[in-house]
C-alpha positions in Angstrom: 95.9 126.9 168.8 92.5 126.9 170.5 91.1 130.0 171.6 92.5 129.6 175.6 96.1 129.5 174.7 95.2 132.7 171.8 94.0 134.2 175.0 97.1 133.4 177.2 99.7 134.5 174.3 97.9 137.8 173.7 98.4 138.2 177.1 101.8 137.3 177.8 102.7 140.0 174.8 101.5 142.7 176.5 105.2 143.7 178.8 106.7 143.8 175.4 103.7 146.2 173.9 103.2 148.3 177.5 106.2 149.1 179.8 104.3 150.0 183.0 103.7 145.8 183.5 106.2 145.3 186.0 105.0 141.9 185.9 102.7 139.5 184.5 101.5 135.9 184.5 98.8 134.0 183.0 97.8 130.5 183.4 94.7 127.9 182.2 92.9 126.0 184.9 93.8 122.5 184.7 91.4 121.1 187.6 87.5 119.9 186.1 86.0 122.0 188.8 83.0 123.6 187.0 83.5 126.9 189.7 86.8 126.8 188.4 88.0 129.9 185.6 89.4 128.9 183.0 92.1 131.3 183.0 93.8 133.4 185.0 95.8 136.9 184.7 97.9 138.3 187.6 99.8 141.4 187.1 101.4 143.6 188.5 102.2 147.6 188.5 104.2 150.3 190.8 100.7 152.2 191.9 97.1 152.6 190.7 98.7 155.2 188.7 100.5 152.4 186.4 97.3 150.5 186.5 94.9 153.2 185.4 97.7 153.8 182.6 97.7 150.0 181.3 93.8 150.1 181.1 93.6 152.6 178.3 96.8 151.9 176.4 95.7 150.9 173.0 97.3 147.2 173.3 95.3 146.2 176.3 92.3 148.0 174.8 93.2 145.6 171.2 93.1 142.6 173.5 89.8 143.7 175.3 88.6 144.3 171.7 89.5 141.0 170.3 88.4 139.3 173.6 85.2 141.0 173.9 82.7 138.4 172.6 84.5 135.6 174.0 84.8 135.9 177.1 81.1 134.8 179.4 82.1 136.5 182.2 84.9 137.4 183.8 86.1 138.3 187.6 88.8 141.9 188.7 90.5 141.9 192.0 92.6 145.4 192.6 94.7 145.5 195.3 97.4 146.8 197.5 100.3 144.7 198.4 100.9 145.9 201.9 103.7 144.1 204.4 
Protein backbone atom coordinates (compact mmCIF):
# COMPACT_ATOMS: atom_id res chain seq x y z
CA UNK A 1 0.00 0.00 0.00
CA UNK A 2 1.81 3.15 -0.85
CA UNK A 3 2.17 5.75 1.60
CA UNK A 4 -1.27 7.99 0.36
CA UNK A 5 -3.66 5.22 0.93
CA UNK A 6 -1.52 4.34 4.65
CA UNK A 7 -2.43 8.02 5.09
CA UNK A 8 -6.15 7.70 4.04
CA UNK A 9 -6.75 4.36 6.15
CA UNK A 10 -5.13 5.83 9.26
CA UNK A 11 -7.44 8.35 8.85
CA UNK A 12 -10.58 6.71 8.17
CA UNK A 13 -9.85 4.61 11.64
CA UNK A 14 -10.02 7.45 13.66
CA UNK A 15 -14.43 7.48 14.35
CA UNK A 16 -13.73 4.05 15.60
CA UNK A 17 -10.54 5.17 17.92
CA UNK A 18 -12.36 8.90 18.90
CA UNK A 19 -16.13 9.24 19.36
CA UNK A 20 -16.42 13.06 19.13
CA UNK A 21 -15.96 12.51 14.97
CA UNK A 22 -19.38 12.99 14.10
CA UNK A 23 -18.13 12.55 10.67
CA UNK A 24 -15.30 12.11 8.55
CA UNK A 25 -14.06 11.75 4.94
CA UNK A 26 -10.83 11.47 3.26
CA UNK A 27 -10.08 11.37 -0.32
CA UNK A 28 -6.61 11.38 -2.79
CA UNK A 29 -6.53 13.98 -5.58
CA UNK A 30 -6.99 12.32 -8.74
CA UNK A 31 -6.54 15.48 -11.17
CA UNK A 32 -2.46 16.13 -12.38
CA UNK A 33 -2.85 19.65 -11.21
CA UNK A 34 0.51 20.40 -9.58
CA UNK A 35 -1.62 23.20 -7.08
CA UNK A 36 -3.62 20.32 -6.46
CA UNK A 37 -3.15 18.31 -2.62
CA UNK A 38 -2.84 15.25 -2.69
CA UNK A 39 -5.15 14.47 -0.14
CA UNK A 40 -7.90 15.68 1.54
CA UNK A 41 -9.56 15.35 5.18
CA UNK A 42 -12.99 16.78 6.00
CA UNK A 43 -14.48 16.24 9.30
CA UNK A 44 -16.73 17.12 11.22
CA UNK A 45 -17.68 17.81 15.06
CA UNK A 46 -20.78 19.26 17.28
CA UNK A 47 -18.61 22.62 18.46
CA UNK A 48 -15.03 23.77 18.70
CA UNK A 49 -15.37 22.07 21.89
CA UNK A 50 -15.36 18.46 20.05
CA UNK A 51 -12.68 19.80 17.87
CA UNK A 52 -10.25 21.09 20.46
CA UNK A 53 -11.00 17.50 22.10
CA UNK A 54 -10.03 15.34 18.84
CA UNK A 55 -6.68 17.42 18.61
CA UNK A 56 -5.16 16.07 21.67
CA UNK A 57 -6.67 12.58 21.89
CA UNK A 58 -3.78 10.31 21.80
CA UNK A 59 -4.96 8.57 18.38
CA UNK A 60 -5.01 11.69 16.37
CA UNK A 61 -1.76 12.73 18.12
CA UNK A 62 -0.38 8.77 16.93
CA UNK A 63 -1.34 9.77 13.40
CA UNK A 64 0.30 13.33 13.63
CA UNK A 65 3.25 11.37 14.96
CA UNK A 66 3.53 8.79 12.32
CA UNK A 67 2.66 11.44 9.69
CA UNK A 68 4.99 13.98 10.85
CA UNK A 69 7.99 13.61 8.45
CA UNK A 70 5.87 12.84 5.64
CA UNK A 71 3.84 15.19 5.04
CA UNK A 72 5.64 18.80 3.02
CA UNK A 73 3.17 20.86 3.97
CA UNK A 74 -0.07 20.79 4.71
CA UNK A 75 -3.24 23.36 4.62
CA UNK A 76 -6.34 23.78 8.13
CA UNK A 77 -9.63 25.36 7.40
CA UNK A 78 -11.90 25.69 10.77
CA UNK A 79 -15.17 26.66 10.38
CA UNK A 80 -18.76 27.26 11.33
CA UNK A 81 -21.45 25.74 9.45
CA UNK A 82 -23.99 28.51 9.63
CA UNK A 83 -27.64 28.35 7.63
Amino acid sequence: MDLLHQAKSRLLSLPGQIPLIRRIEAGINETPDAKAADLVLISEFDDYEALNAYLVHPAHQEFVEWNRNKCPKSAVVDYTITN
